[in-house]
C-alpha positions as CSV (number, residue, x, y, z in Angstrom):
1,X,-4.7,-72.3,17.7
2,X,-4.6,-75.9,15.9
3,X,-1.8,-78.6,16.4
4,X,0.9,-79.1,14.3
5,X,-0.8,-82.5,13.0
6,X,-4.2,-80.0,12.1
7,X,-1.7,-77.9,10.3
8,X,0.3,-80.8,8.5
9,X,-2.9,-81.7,7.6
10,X,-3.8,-78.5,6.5
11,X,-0.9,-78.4,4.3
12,X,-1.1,-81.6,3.0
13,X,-4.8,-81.1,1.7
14,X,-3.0,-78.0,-0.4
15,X,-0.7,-79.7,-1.7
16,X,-2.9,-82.4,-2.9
17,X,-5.2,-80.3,-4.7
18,X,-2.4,-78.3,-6.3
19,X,-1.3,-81.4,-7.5
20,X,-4.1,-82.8,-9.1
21,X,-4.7,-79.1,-10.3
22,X,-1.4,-78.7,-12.9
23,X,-1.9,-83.0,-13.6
24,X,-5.2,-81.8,-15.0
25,X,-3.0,-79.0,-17.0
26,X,-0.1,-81.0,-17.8
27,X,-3.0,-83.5,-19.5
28,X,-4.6,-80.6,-21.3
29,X,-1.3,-79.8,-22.5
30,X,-0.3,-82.7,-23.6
31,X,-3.2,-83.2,-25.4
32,X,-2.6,-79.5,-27.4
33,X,1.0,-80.6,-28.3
34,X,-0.2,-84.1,-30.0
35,X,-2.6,-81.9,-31.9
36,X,0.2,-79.5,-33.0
37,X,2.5,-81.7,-33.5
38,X,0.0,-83.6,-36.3
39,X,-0.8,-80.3,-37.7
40,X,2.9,-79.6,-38.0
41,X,3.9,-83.4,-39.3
42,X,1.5,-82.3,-41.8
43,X,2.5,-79.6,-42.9
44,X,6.3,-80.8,-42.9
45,X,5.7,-83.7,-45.4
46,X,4.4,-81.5,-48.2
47,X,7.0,-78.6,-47.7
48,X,9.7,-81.4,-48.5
49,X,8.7,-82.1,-51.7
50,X,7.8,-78.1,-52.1
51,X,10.5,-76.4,-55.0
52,X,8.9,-73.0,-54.6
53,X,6.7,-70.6,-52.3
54,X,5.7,-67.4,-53.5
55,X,2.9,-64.9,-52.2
56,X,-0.6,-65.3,-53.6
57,X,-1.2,-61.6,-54.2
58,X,-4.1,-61.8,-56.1
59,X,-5.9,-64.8,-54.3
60,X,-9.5,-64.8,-53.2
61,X,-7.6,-65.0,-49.2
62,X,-6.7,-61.2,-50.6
63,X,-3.3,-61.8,-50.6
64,X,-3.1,-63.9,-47.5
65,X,-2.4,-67.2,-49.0
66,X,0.5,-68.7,-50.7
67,X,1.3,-70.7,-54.0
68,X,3.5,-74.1,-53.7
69,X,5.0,-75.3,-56.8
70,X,5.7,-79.2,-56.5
71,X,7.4,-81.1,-59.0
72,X,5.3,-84.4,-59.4
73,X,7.5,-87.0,-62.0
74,X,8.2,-84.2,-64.5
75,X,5.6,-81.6,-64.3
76,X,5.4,-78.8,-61.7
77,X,2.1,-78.7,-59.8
78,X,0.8,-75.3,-58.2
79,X,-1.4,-75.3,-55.3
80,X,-2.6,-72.2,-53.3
81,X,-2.5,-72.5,-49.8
């Protein structure tokens, strides 16, 4: 049977590889949430200026997509998204 220093050691050397273990997740997290948060700021900044969403029944997405009316000065634009 080993010391208690062996298993302090032991334990230790766990803990230390669990750690760098979730730094190595918390970086590949972070790293998704800048890249969501840039795909939301995106889509954000458009929606604010957006006066009107409807379904795109008969779009070539087969009714997946939607159209965005935007009122640019005084016309309305329509985009499909």
């Amino acid at each position: 049977m080993g010391s208690l220093t062996d298993e302090l050691q032991r334990r230790e050397a766990v803990a230390r590889v669990e750690a760098e273990e979730l730094r190595g997740r918390v970086a590949e997290l972070a790293e998704r949430l800048a890249g969501v948060e840039e795909r939301l700021s995106r889509l954000v900044r458009p929606a604010r200026g957006c006066s009107g969403c409807q379904p795109a029944t008969g779009s070539p997405a087969g009714g997946r997509g939607y159209i965005i009316s935007s009122v640019v000065g005084s016309r309305t634009v329509f985009s499909s998204v």
